[in-house]
C-alpha positions as CSV (number, residue, x, y, z in Angstrom):
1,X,0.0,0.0,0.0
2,X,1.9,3.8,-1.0
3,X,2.6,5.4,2.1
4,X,2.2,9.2,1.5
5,X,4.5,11.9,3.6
6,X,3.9,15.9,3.0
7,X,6.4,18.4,3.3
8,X,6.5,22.5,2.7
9,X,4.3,23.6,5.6
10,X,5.4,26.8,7.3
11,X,5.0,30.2,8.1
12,X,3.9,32.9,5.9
13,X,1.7,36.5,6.1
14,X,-1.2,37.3,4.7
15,X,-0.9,37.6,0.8
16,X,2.1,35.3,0.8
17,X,2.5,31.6,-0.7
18,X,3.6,28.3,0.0
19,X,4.4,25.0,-2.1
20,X,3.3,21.9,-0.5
21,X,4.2,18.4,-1.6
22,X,3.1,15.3,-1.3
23,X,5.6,12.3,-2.0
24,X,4.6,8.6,-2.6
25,X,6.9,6.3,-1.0
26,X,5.4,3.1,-3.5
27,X,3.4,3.9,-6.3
28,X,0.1,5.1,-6.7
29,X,-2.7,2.9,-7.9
30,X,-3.5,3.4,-11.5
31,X,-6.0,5.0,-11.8
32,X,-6.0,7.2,-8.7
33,X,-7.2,10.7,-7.2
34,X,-4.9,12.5,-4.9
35,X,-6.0,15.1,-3.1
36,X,-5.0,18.0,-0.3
37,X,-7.6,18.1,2.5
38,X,-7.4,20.9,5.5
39,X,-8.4,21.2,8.9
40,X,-8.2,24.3,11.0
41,X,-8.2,24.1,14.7
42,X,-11.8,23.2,15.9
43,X,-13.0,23.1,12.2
44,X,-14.3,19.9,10.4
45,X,-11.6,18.7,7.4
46,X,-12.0,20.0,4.0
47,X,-11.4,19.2,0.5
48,X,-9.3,21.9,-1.3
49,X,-7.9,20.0,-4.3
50,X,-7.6,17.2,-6.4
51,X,-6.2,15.5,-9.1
52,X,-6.4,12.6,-11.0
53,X,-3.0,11.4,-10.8
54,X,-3.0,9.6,-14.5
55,X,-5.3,12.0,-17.1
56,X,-3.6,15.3,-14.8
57,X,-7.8,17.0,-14.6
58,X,-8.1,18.7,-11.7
59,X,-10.6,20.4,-9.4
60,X,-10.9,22.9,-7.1
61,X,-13.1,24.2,-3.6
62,X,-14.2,27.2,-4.7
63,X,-12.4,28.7,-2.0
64,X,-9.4,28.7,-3.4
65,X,-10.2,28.7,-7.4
66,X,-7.5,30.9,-8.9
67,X,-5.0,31.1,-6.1
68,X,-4.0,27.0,-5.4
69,X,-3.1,25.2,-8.5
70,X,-2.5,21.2,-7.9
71,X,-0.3,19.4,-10.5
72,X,1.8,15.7,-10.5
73,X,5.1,14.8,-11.6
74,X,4.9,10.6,-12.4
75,X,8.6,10.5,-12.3
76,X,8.9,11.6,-8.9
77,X,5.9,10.3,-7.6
78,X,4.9,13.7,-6.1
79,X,1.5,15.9,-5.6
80,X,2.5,19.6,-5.3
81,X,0.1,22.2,-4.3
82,X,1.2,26.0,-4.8
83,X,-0.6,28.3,-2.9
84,X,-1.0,31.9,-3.6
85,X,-2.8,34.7,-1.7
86,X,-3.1,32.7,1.7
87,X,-5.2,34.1,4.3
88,X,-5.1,34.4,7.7
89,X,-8.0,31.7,8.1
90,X,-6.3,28.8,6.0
91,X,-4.0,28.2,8.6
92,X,-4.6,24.4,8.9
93,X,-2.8,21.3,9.2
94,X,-2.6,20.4,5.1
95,X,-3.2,16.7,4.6
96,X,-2.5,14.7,1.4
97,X,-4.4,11.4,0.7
98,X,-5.6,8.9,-1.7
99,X,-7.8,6.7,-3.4
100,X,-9.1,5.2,-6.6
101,X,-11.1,7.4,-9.3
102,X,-14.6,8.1,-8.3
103,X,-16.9,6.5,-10.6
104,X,-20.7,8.0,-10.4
105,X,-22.6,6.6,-13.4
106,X,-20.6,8.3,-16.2
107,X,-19.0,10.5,-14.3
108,X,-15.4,9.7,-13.4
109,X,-13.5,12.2,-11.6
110,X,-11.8,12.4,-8.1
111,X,-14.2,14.4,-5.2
112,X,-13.0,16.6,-2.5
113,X,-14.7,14.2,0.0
114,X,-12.5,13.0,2.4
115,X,-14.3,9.6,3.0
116,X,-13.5,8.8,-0.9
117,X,-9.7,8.4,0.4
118,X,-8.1,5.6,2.0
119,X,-4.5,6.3,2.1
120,X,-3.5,9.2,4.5
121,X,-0.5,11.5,4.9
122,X,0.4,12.9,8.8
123,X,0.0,16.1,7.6
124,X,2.0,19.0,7.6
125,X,1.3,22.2,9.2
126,X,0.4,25.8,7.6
127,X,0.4,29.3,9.6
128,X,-0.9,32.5,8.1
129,X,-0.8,35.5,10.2
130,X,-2.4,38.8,9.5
């Protein structure tokens, strides 16, 4: 089963950015949907991006349309996710995780829900201050 690690967390002030990545120590399953989840002290986790990690389509919370852009490199096994603009309230721990393409009748894409993913990252943390 991959085993998934995230690094790039930090520090940054309002307006600034931050690159997070997600490394696969194993491959991912072909086809899969990785995504970045979030959760914010006393908040309930949500989906920010995805992608499907084969065809490259992507999708975005609305949230952050425009500022995060999610993208794969298959030769390093990695899920980066840029993100521009931050604001003082996505300060989160930023999880990565993964699971097979969602299939919903001909639909097949990769949801920002987080019980679609099986496969976990610890998480790495994110601070924004104003």
């Amino acid at each position: 089963q991959v085993q998934l690690m995230e690094s790039g967390g930090g520090s940054v002030q309002a307006g600034g950015s931050l690159r997070l990545s997600c490394a696969a120590a194993g491959a991912f399953a072909s086809p899969s949907c990785v995504a970045w989840f979030r959760q914010g002290t006393g908040k309930e986790r949500e989906g920010v991006a995805s992608i499907d990690f084969r065809g490259g389509q992507s999708w975005y919370d609305d949230r952050v349309k425009g500022r995060f852009t999610i993208s794969r490199d298959s030769t390093k096994n990695t899920v980066d996710l840029l993100m521009t603009s931050l604001e003082p309230e996505e300060t989160a721990m930023y999880y990565c995780a993964s699971g097979p393409v969602h299939v919903l009748g001909a639909w097949r894409g990769c949801l920002l829900r987080d019980s679609m993913y099986g496969t976990w990252g610890q998480g790495t943390q994110v601070t924004v201050s104003s």
